[in-house]
C-alpha positions in Angstrom: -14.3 10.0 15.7 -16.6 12.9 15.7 -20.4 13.1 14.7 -19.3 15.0 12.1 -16.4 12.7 10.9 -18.7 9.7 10.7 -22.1 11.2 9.4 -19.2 12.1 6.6 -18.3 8.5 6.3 -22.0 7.2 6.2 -22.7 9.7 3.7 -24.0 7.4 0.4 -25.7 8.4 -3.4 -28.9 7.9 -1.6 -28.1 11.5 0.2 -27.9 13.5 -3.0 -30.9 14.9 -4.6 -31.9 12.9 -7.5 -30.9 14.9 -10.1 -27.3 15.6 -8.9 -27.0 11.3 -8.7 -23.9 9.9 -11.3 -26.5 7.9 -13.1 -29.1 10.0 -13.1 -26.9 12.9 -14.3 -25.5 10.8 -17.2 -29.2 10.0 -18.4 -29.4 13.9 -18.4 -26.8 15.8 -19.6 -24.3 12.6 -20.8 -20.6 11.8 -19.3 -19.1 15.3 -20.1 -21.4 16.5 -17.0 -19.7 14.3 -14.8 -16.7 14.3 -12.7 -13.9 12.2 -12.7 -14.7 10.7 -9.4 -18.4 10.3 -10.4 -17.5 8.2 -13.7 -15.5 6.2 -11.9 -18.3 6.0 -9.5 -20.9 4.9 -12.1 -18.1 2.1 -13.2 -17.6 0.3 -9.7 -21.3 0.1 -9.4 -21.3 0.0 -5.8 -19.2 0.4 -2.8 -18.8 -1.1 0.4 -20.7 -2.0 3.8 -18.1 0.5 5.1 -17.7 3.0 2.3 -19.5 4.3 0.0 -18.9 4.1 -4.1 -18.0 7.6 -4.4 -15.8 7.4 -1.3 -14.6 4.5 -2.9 -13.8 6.4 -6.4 -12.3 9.0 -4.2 -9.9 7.1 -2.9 -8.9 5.8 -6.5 -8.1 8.6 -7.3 -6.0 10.0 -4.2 -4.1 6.7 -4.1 -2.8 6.8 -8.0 -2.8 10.6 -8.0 -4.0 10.7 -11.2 -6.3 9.2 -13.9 -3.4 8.3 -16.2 -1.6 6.6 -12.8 -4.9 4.9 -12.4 -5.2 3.7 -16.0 -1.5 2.0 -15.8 -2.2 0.2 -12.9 -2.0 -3.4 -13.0 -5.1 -5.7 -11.3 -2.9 -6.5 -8.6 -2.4 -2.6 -7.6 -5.9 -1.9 -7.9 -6.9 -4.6 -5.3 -4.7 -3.4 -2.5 -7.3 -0.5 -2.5 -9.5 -1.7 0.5 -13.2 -2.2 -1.4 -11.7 -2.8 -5.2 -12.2 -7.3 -5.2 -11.2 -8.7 -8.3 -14.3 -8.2 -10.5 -14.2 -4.3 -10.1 -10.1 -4.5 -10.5 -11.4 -6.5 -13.7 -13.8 -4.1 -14.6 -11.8 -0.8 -14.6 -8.6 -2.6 -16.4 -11.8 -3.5 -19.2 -12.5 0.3 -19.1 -9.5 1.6 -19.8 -8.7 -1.0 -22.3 -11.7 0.1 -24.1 -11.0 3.5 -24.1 -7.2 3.5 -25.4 -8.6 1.3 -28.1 -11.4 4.3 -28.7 -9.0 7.4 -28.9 -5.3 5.8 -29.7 -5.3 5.1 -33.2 -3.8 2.4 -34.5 -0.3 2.5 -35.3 0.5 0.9 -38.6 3.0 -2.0 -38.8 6.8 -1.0 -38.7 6.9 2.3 -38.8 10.3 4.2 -38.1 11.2 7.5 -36.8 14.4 8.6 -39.2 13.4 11.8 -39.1 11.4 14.3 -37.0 8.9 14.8 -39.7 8.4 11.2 -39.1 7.6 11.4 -35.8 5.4 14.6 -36.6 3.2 13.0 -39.2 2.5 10.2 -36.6 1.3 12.8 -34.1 0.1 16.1 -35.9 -3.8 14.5 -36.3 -3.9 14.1 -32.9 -2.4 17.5 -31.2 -2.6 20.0 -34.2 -6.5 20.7 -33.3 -6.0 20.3 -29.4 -7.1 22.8 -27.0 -5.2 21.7 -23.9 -1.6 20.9 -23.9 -0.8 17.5 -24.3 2.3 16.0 -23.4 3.1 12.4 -26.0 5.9 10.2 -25.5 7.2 7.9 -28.5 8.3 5.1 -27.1 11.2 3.1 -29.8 12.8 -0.3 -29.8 17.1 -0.6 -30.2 15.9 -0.3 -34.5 14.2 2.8 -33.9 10.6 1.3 -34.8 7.5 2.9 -33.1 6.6 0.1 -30.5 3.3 2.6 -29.4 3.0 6.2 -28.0 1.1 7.5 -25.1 -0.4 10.3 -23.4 1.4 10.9 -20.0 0.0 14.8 -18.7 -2.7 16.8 -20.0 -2.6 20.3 -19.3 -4.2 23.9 -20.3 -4.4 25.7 -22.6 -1.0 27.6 -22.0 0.8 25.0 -19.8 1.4 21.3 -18.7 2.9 19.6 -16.1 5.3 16.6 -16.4 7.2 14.8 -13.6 9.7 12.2 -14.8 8.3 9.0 -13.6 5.0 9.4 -16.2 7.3 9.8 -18.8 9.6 7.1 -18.1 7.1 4.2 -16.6 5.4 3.9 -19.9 9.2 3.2 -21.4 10.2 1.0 -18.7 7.0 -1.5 -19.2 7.4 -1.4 -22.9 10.8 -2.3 -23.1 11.3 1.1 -25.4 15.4 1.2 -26.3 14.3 5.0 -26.9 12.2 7.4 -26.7 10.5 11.2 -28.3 8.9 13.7 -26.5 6.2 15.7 -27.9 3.5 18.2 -26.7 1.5 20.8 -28.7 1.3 24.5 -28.7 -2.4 25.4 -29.2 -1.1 28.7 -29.8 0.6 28.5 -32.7 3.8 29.3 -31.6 6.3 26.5 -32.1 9.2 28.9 -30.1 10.3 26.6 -26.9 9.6 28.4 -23.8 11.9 28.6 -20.9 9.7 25.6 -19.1 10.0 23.3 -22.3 13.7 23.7 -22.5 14.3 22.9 -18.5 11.8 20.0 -18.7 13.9 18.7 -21.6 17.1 18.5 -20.2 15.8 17.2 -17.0 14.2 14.5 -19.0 17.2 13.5 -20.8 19.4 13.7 -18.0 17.3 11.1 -16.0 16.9 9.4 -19.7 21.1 8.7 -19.4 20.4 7.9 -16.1 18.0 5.2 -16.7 19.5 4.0 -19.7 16.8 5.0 -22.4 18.0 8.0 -24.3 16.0 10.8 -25.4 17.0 11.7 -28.8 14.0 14.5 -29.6 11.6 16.7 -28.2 8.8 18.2 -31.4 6.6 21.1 -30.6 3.5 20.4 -33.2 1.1 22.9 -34.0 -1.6 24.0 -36.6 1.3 26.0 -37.6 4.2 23.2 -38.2 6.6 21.5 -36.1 10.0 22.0 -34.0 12.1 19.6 -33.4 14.7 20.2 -30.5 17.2 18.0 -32.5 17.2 20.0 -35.6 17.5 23.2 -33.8 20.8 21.4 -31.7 18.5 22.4 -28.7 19.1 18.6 -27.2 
């Protein structure tokens, strides 16, 4: 190992000026200031003899690739992250929990998706004002009642990302029979773009595959909704 290499690996909070410190900066200028890595920093507390807590958060976040990975772990993943022990697997799990509760609201008793405006009217308070593309999935049981929905990519203002396994891991751990994709347009425009329509038929090819159908796709906006169904586009 180089100098270099392990001055890197000593390198602690203590090093940083005071003001650029997780905690410090949060007493400042509040969480919006901070990082991903530094938040997650400020919720482990501390790190290890042999790495330090933003190393630590670091490596969080390289191992689960993401924060909604990292959010859907389990406590057993989280511990086979050399420096995450049981009470800070505990604590993040407690984190998370907190903060679906915070911005998921709740979903009242038996509803079912019979139609897409259903499905929109569950949604539209939540993407119709968004900034950033967000991409939902509804996830069904064999009735066609809403069993919850989640968040699985946020993206830009123009674009979002989506690989398969987010969408369908959500499904698989809550037993959904079905399930309805969503994502907003903060432009406006509810016209599928070339992207949406590939993404959709990749999804509901490995949907067959897997044996949970997808049986819609709504593009919401301040403007209205499209649903891929109603337009034969699925």
């Amino acid at each position: 190992m180089t100098s270099d290499v392990a001055a890197a690996k000593k390198f602690t909070i203590r090093h940083l000026p005071h003001s650029e410190r997780p905690r410090e900066k949060m007493i400042q200028n509040g969480p919006k200031s901070l990082s991903t890595v530094e938040l997650l920093a400020i919720l482990l507390g501390s790190g290890t003899r042999q790495t330090p807590v933003l190393q630590l958060a670091q490596e969080l976040m390289a191992h689960f690739g993401s924060l909604e990975n990292l959010a859907e772990s389990s406590v057993a993943e989280l511990r086979q992250i050399k420096g995450i022990g049981l009470a800070k697997a505990i604590q993040l799990k407690a984190a998370f929990g907190l903060s679906s509760k915070l911005v998921r609201p709740a979903i009242p008793e038996k509803i079912r998706i019979d139609h897409p405006e259903h499905a929109y009217h569950l949604l539209k308070d939540e993407l119709i004002h968004e900034k950033r593309e967000l991409f939902i999935i509804i996830m069904l049981d064999i009735r066609g009642y809403v069993i919850c929905y989640d968040t699985v990519s946020i993206g830009t203002l123009t674009s979002t990302l989506v690989h398969p396994r987010e969408v369908f891991y959500p499904a698989i751990r809550n037993k959904a029979a079905s399930i309805i994709l969503a994502h907003n347009h903060p432009s406006g425009d509810l016209s599928p773009s070339t992207q949406d329509l590939q993404l959709t038929k990749a999804l509901k090819d490995a949907g067959q595959l897997i044996g949970i159908p997808v049986t819609d796709h709504l593009i919401i906006a301040h403007t209205g909704f499209l649903s891929f169904k109603q337009q034969k586009l699925i």
